[in-house]
N, C-alpha and C positions, 0 to 999 in steps of 0.2 A: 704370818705374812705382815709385813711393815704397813700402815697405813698412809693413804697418799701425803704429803703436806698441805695441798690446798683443804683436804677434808680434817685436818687437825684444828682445836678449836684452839684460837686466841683469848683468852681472860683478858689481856687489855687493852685487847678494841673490843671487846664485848663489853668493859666496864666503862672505857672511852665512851661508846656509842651510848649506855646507858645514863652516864652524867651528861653527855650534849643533849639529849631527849629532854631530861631534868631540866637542863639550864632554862631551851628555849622554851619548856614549858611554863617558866618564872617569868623569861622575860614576855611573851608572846600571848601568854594567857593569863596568870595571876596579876600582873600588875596592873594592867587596865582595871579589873573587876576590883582589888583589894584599892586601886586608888579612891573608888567610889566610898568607902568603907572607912577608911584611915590616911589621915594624912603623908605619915610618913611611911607607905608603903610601895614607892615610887626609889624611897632614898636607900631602903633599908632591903629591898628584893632585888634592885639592878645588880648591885657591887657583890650580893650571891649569888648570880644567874651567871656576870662575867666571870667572877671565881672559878665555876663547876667549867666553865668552857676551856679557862686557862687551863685547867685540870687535865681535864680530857686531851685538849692537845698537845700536851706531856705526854699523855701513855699512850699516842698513837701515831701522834707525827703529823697529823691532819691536815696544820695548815705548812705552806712551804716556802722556806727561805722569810722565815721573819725578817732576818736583818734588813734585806732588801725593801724589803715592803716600806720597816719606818724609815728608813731612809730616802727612799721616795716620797714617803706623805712632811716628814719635816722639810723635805729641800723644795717643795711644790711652793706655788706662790703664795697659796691659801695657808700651808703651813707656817712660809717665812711672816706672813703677815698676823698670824696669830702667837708665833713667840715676841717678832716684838708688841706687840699687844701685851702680853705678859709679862713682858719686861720691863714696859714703859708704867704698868699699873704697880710693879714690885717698885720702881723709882718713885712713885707719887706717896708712897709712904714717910718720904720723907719730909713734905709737906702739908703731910694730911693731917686735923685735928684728931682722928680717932685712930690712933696706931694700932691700939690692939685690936679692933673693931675688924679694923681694914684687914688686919694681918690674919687674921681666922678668914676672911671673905676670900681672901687670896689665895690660901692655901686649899680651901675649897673647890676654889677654880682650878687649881691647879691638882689636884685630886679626882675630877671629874675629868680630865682632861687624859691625866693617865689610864681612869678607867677605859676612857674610849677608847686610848690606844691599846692596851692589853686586849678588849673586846676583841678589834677591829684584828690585831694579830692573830687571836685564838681563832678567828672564824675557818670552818676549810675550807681550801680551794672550791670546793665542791660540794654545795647545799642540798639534803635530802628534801623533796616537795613534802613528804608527811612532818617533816619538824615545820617545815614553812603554813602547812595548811592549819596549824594551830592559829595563828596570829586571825583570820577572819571568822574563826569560832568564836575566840575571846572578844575581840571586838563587837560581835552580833547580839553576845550574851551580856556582856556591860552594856550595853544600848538595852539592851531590854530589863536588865534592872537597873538602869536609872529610870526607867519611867515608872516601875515599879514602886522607886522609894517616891517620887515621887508624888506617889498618891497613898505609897500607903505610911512613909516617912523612914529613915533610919536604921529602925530594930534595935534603937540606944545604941551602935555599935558606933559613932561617931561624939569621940567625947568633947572633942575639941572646936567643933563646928570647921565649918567650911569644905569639910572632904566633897560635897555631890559639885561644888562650883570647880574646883582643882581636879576633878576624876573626870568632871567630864571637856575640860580643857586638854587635860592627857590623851582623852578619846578623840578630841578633832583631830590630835598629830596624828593620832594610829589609826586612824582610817584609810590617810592615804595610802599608808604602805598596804594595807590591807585590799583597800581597793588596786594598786596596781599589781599586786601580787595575783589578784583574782582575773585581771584585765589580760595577764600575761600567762597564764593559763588557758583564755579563750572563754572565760564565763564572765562574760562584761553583765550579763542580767543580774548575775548574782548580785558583783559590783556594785550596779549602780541600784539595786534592792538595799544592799549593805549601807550605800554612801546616805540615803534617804531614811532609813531607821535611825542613825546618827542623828542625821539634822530634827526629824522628829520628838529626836531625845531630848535634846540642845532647847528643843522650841517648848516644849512641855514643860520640862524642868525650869524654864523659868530662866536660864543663864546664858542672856542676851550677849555677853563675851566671847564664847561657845558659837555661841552661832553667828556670830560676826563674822570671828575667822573662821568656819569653817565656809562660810557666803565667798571670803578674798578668797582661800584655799580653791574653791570649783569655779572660779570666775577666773583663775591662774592657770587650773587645768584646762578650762575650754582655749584657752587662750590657746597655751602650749599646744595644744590638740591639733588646733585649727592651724594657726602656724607654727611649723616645729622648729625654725630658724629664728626668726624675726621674736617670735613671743620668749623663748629664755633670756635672751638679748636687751630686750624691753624692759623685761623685770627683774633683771640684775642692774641694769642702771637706773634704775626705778630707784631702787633702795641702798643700794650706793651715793646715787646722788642725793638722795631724802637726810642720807645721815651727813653727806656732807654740807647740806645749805641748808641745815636746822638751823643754825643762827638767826638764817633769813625767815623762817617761817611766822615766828611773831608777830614779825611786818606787814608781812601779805594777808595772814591769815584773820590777823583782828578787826579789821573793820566788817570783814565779811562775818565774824560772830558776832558781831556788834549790833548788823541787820536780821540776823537772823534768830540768835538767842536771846541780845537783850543787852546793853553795854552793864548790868548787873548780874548777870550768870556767872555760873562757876567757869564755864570754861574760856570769858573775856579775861576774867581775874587773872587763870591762871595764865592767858596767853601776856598777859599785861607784868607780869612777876617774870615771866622768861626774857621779855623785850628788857625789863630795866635790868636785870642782870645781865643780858649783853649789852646795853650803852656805858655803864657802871664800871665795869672790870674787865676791862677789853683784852688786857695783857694777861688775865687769868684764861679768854680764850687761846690760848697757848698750849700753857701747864697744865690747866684744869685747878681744881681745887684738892684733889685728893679720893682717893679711894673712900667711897664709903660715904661720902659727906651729903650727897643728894638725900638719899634717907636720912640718917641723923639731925644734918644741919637743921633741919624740920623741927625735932626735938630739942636743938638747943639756942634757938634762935639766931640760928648764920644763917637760914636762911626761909622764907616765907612759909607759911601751911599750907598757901593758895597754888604753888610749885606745881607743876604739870607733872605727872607720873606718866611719863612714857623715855623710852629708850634713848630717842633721840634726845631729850633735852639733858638727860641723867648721864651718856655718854660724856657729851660736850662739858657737862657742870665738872663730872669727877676728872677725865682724865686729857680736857681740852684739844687742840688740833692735832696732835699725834695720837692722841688714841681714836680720834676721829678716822684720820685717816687709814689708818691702821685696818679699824674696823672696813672702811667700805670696802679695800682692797680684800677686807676677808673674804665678807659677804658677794661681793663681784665674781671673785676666781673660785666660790663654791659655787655656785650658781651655775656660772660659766662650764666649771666644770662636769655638771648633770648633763650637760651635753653631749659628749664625748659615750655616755651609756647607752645602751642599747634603748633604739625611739621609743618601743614598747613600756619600755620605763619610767620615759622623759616628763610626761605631763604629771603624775604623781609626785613625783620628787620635787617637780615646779612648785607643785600644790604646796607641798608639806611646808618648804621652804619660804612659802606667800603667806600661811597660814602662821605658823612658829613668828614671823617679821610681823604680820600684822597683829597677834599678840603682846608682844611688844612694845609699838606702836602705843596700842590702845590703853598701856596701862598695868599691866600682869606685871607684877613684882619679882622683875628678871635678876633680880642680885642673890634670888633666894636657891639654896640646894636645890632641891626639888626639880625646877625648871631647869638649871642644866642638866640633873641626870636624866630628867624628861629627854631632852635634846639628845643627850648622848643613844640613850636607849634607839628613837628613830633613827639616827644615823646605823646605827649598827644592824636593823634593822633591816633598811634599804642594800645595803652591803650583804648580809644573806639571802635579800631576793635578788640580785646584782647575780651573786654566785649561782645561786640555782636558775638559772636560764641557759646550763650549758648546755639541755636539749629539750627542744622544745615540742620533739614529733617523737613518737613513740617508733620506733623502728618496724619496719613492714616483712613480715613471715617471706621465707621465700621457698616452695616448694620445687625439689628437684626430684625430676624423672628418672627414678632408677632405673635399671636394664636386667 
């Protein structure tokens, strides 16, 4: 007797399902934990977690109509403003003192960039909640050994220093997917147990960066919470506008560190190094200076030690009014666009997105690998809890009365 088709087994969606298990087990649970551990374990587990997924949906067909998909995400606003961004940063090499410097940075970005998209295409239409309910495991359990190493140190397995300040940077982004993955489930306790082991962690360990943004990140969620219209609206021109009248900030900003820090602080200094570079070279706020040149110039004397380390000034320096603008329009129509998701979702993605900017912000050394594949990983992230919210209620038994 022939046996049914539906009861015949598949080897390659059995091997499919077997490598997406894998992948999200990479992305979802070993890299938080392994970032805590080693530096380059953020750079070196993404681009094999996205592999195994590409993988998989090869041999099952899982996700549908790729073509469409990047076609919609390159034609979007967000996207047209981040190729030319990319475009305008490949033309600054032709001005920049560090060509080869620049040209590695570049390509990086632009390699991060692919990953996303490869991710973003392998993911399926249709996200299983047991691959999703990895990500607030891992998250729970990195938060508890950082406090761990914390007190009891390392275990030498950090050879290079810095991994607990970097892992647990990683862990302010992954929270929030993790908390609105949990919120959208109906376990907001868990949530807001999970969002508070974090900040614990953050506050323990000593890595006042950590907990800054993870402070904007829940001060971005309440927002969004509290108004689901007005608050993403806010905070997309918030940082929009911030990156567009960086120029002006020097201005405004310095007299008031001047009262308050000391007109001999580090951070008058540096606001005082930003101001004479925009009076100075007005027409370089234009072009920019070049790829790459904010860090280096540092080292070769183009430009001050006293230099502000944050985004804002380091946009405007390397790649001046076009890549300015470029950027807010990024930053604007993603933002804008977490709107359009389902509201359950909306105040996390706020978060993540307040959090990752006010990084930034603060100083985190955004030109480095690491922090875009950080970035990339949330994004992709989000997009699998995105996809697994096709049902939210578990379907109701219906008994019928035989006769």
């Amino acid at each position: 007797m022939a046996r049914s088709p539906a009861l015949t087994a598949d080897p390659s969606t059995d091997a499919a399902a077997f490598l997406r298990r894998v992948g999200f087990a990479l992305l979802l649970f070993a890299i938080p934990i392994a970032a805590l551990l080693t530096r380059r374990a953020v750079v070196v587990l993404a681009p094999l977690a996205v592999a195994l997924l590409v993988l998989a949906t090869f041999l099952d067909s899982g996700a549908r109509a790729p073509r469409d998909k990047l076609i919609r995400v390159l034609t979007s606003s967000a996207g047209l403003a981040g190729i030319v961004l990319l475009a305008w940063s490949a033309l600054s090499l032709l001005w920049t003192p560090f060509v080869p410097e620049a040209s590695e940075r570049l390509l990086n970005i632009a390699a991060m960039a692919l990953l996303g998209l490869a991710g973003y295409l392998a993911l399926p239409d249709r996200m299983r909640s047991a691959n999703l309910y990895i990500l607030p495991v891992g998250v729970g359990l990195t938060a508890f050994l950082g406090l761990l190493i914390a007190y009891e140190g390392d275990f030498s397995l950090d050879q290079d220093g810095g991994s607990l300040e970097r892992g647990m940077i990683v862990l302010a982004l992954l929270v929030w997917p993790a908390v609105t993955w949990l919120h959208s489930r109906s376990r907001s306790l868990e949530a807001l147990l999970l969002a508070v082991l974090v900040a614990l962690g953050a506050l323990l360990t000593g890595e006042s960066l950590a907990l800054e943004g993870l402070a904007i990140g829940a001060a971005a969620f309440a927002l969004t919470a509290i108004a689901p219209r007005a608050g993403p609206r806010l905070i997309a021109l918030t940082m929009a506008g911030l990156l567009l009248l960086a120029p002006i900030l020097p201005f405004v900003l310095e007299p008031a560190a001047v009262m308050i820090a000391g007109p001999n602080s580090p951070l008058v200094a540096s606001l005082d190094v930003w101001r004479h570079v925009v009076t100075s070279e007005p027409l370089r706020l234009i072009t920019g200076h070049g790829l790459e040149t904010a860090l280096r110039g540092r080292f070769f004397s183009l430009l001050s030690v006293d230099a502000p380390y944050t985004v804002l000034f380091e946009i405007w320096y390397e790649l001046g009014l076009v890549g300015a603008v470029a950027g807010a329009v990024l930053l604007y129509s993603v933002v804008r666009k977490s709107s359009e998701q389902r509201p359950i979702l909306e105040p996390g993605i706020i978060a993540a997105f307040a959090t990752a900017y006010a990084f930034g912000c603060l100083g985190i050394g955004t030109a480095q690998v690491w922090w875009f594949t950080a970035l990339v990983v949330v994004v992709l992230i989000f997009v699998a809890i995105e996809r697994g919210q096709f049902r939210t209620t578990r379907p109701k038994a219906i008994l019928h009365r035989t006769r």
